[in-house]
C-alpha positions in Angstrom: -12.7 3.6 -20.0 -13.9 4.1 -16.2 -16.0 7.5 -17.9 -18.0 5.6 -20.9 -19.2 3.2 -18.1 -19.9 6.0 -15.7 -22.1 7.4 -19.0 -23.6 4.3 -19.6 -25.0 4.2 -15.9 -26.0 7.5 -15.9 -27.7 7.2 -19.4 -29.4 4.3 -18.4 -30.4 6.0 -14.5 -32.0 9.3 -16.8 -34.0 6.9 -18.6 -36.4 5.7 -15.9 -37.3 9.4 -15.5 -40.2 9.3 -17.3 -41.3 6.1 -16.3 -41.5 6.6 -12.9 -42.9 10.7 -13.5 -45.7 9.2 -15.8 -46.5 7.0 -12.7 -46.5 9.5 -9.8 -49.4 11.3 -11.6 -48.2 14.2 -10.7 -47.8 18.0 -12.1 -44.8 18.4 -13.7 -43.6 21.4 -10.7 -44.9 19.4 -7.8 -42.5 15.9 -9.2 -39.7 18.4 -9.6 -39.6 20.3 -6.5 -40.3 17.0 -4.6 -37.3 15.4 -6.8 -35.0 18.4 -6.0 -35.9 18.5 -2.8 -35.2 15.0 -1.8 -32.0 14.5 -3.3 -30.5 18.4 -1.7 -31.3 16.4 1.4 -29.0 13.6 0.5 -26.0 15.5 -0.7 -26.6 17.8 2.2 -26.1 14.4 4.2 -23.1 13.3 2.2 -21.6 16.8 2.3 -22.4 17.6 5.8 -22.2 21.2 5.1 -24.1 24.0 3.2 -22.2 25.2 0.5 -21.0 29.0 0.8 -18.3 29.9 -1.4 -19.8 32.7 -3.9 -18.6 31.7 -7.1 -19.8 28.0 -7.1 -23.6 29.7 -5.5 -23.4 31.9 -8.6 -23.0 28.9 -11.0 -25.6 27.1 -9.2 -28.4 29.2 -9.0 -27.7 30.0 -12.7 -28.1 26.1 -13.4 -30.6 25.7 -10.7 -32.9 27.7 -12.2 -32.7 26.3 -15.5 -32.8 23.1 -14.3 -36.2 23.2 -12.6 -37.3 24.8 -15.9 -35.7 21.7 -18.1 -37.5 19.3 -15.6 -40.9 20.9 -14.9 -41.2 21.7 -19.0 -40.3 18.4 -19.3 -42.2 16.2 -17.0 -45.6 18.0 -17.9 -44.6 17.1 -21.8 -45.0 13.5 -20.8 -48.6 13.8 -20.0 -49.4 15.6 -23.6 -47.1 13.2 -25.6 -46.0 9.9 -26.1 -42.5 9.3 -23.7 -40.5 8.3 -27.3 -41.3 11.8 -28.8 -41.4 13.8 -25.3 -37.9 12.4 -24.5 -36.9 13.0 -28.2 -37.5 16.2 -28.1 -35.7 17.5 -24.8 -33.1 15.6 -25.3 -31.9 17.5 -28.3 -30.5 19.9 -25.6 -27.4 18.4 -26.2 -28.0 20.6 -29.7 -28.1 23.7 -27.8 -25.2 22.3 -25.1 -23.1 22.0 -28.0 -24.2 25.9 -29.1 -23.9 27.5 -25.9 -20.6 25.3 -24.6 -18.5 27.5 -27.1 -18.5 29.9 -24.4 -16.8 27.2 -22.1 -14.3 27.4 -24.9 -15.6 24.0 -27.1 -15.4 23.6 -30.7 -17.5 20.8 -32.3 -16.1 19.0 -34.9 -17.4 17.7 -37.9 -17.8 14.4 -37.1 -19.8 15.0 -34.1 -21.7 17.8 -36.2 -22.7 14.8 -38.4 -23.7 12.2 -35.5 -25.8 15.0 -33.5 -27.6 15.7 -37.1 -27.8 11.8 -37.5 -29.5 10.9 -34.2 -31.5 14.0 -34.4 -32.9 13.0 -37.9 -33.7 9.4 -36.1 -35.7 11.7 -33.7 -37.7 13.7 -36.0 -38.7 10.5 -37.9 -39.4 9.2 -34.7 -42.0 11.6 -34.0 -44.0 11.1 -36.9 -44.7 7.0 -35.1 -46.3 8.9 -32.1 -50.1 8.5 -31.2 -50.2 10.9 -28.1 -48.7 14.4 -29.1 -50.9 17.5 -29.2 -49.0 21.2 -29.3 -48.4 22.0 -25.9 -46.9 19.0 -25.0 -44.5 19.5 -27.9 -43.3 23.0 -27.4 -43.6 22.2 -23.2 -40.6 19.7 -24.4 -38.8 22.5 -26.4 -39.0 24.6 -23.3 -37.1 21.8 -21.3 -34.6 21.0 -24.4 -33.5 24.9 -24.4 -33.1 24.9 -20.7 -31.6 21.7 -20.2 -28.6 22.8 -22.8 -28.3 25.9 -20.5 -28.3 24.0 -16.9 -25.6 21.3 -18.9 -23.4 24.0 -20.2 -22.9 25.8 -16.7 -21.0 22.1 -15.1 -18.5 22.7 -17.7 -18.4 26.6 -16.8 -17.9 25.6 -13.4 -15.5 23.0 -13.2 -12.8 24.6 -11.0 -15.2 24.9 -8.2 -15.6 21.9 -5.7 -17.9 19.5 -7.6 -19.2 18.8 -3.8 -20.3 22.3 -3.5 -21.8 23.2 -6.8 -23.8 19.9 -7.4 -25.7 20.4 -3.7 -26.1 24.4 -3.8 -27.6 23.6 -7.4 -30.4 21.0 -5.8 -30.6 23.3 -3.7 -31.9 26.2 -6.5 -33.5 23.9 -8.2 -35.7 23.1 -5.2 -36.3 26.8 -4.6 -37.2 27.8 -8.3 -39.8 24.8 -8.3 -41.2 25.9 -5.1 -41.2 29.6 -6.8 -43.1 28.4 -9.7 -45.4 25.7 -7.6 -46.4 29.2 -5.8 -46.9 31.3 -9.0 -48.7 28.5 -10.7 -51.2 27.7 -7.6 -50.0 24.2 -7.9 -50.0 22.1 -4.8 -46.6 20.3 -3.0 -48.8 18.0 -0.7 -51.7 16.1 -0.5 -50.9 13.3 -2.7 -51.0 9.5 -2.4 -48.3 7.4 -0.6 -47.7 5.9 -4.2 -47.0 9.5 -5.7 -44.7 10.3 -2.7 -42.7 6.8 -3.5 -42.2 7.7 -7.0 -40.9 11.1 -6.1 -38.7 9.3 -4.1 -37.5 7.1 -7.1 -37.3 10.1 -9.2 -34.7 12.2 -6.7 -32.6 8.9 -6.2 -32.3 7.0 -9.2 -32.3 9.9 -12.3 -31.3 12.7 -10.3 -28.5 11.4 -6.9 -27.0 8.9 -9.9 -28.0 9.9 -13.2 -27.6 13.8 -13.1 -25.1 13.8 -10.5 -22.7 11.5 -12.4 -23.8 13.3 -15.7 -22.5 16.7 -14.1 -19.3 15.3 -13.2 -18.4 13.7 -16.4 -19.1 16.6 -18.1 -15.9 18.3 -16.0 -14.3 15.7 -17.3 -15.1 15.6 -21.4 -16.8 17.5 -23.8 -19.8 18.9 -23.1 -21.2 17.9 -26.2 -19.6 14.0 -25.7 -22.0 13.7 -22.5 -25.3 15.4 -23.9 -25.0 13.9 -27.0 -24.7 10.4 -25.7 -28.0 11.3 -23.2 -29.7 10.6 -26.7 -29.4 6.9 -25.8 -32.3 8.0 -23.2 -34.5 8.0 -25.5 -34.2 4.2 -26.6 -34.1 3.4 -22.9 -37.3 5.3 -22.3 -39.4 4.5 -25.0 -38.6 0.5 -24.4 -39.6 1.0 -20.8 -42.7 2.7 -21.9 -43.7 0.0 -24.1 -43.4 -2.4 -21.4 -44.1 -1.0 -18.6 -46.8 1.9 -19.9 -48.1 -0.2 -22.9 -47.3 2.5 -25.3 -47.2 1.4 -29.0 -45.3 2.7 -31.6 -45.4 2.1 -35.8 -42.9 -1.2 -36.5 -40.8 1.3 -38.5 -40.1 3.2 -35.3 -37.4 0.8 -34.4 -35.8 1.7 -36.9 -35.7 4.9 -36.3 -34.5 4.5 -32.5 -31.4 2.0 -34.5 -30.7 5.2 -36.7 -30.5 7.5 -33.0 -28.1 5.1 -32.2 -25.8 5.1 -34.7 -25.8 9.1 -34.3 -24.8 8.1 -30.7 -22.1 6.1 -31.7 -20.4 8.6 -34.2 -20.8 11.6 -31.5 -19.0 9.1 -28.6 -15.9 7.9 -30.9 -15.2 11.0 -32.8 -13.6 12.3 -29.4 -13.0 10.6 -26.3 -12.8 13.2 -23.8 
């Protein structure tokens, strides 16, 4: 019982993601090297020792660099799509999770075959009630769907290494690769307002410290496709906070459609516990 709550917090810590990216005005690099970079300091802190052992640093650079990918695809999406069909779309990594945790041994059954396909149908509907998309920010969200399911996939790969060790050495990656691709891009790390700098701040404590963090862990614990598949639920969290907070509409019908991810949630959650 103690791991559905632990999901429901993290779900629900993911969800502000966008919210608080979307505010910070930011490049999608700059918010996730800033976000990776703060939150490396606080395990750092908490662990109160740079991680060394080579097996979990080759996990976590692998996952690192996958995650700055996911995040930097992901938060530039937001700025070329409405946060409903942006967070719709990268969070069918659990899709690709699913795919790519056979090699951590996995089988999906049937069941959670048919509630991935459910929510996913919920999503693609959901789409289709958007106002903002244009191209780019669609296929920028593909980008951080794919990498996300690879960054996921590698916890489960690594879960005989100290959790400690591989969740700061792969903040730690992360942080590099964005500062790699802030260089390659010419995009700037500083300069920005003291309201930017708090929402970075947000962004590295609330959806990363606690909602990655505990994500990561749960998925040592259950299947990998049990945790990714329930980070679908961001998507209803997200798009409510963006019509409240944002003022972004959506078609009536689209409820619906966020009722029908939902359900997909549901079946995916109680077809295996663990």
């Amino acid at each position: 019982m103690i791991e559905y709550i632990l999901l429901f917090i993290a779900v629900s810590a993911v969800s502000t993601a966008s919210i608080f990216a979307i505010l910070a005005n930011a490049p999608g690099i700059a918010a996730s090297f800033w976000r990776f970079a703060i939150s490396s300091a606080i395990f750092l802190l908490i662990y109160r020792k740079f991680p060394s052992n080579r097996q979990t640093l080759k996990y976590s650079a692998f996952a690192g660099f996958f995650l700055a990918v996911h995040m930097a695809s992901w938060i530039e999406s937001l700025f070329h799509a409405s946060v409903a069909l942006s967070t719709s779309i990268v969070t069918t990594h659990s899709i690709f999770s699913g795919i790519f945790a056979r090699f951590a041994g996995e089988k999906m059954r049937t069941g959670e075959i048919a509630g991935i396909l459910i929510a996913i149908s919920g999503i693609y509907l959901l789409s289709g009630a958007d106002f903002y998309a244009d191209s780019y920010g669609i296929a920028m969200a593909f980008t951080g769907a794919v990498s996300g399911g690879l960054y996921f996939t590698t916890a489960k790969l690594a879960r005989n290494v100290d959790f400690r060790e591989y969740i700061t050495s792969t903040y730690i990656f992360a942080s590099a690769a964005a500062l790699l691709f802030s260089t390659i891009a010419e995009i700037p790390l500083t300069g920005y307002s003291q309201e930017t700098y708090t929402f970075f701040i947000l962004l590295a404590i609330i959806p990363m410290s606690a909602g990655h963090t505990i994500l990561n862990y749960l998925i040592r614990k259950m299947k990998v496709i049990t945790v990714t598949g329930s980070v679908l639920g961001e998507v209803v969290g997200s798009t409510i906070l963006s019509i409240v907070v944002l003022g972004q509409k959506l078609q009536p019908v689209a409820y619906f459609y966020l009722a029908l991810i939902l359900f997909g949630i549901y079946i995916v959650i109680s077809e295996r516990r663990g």
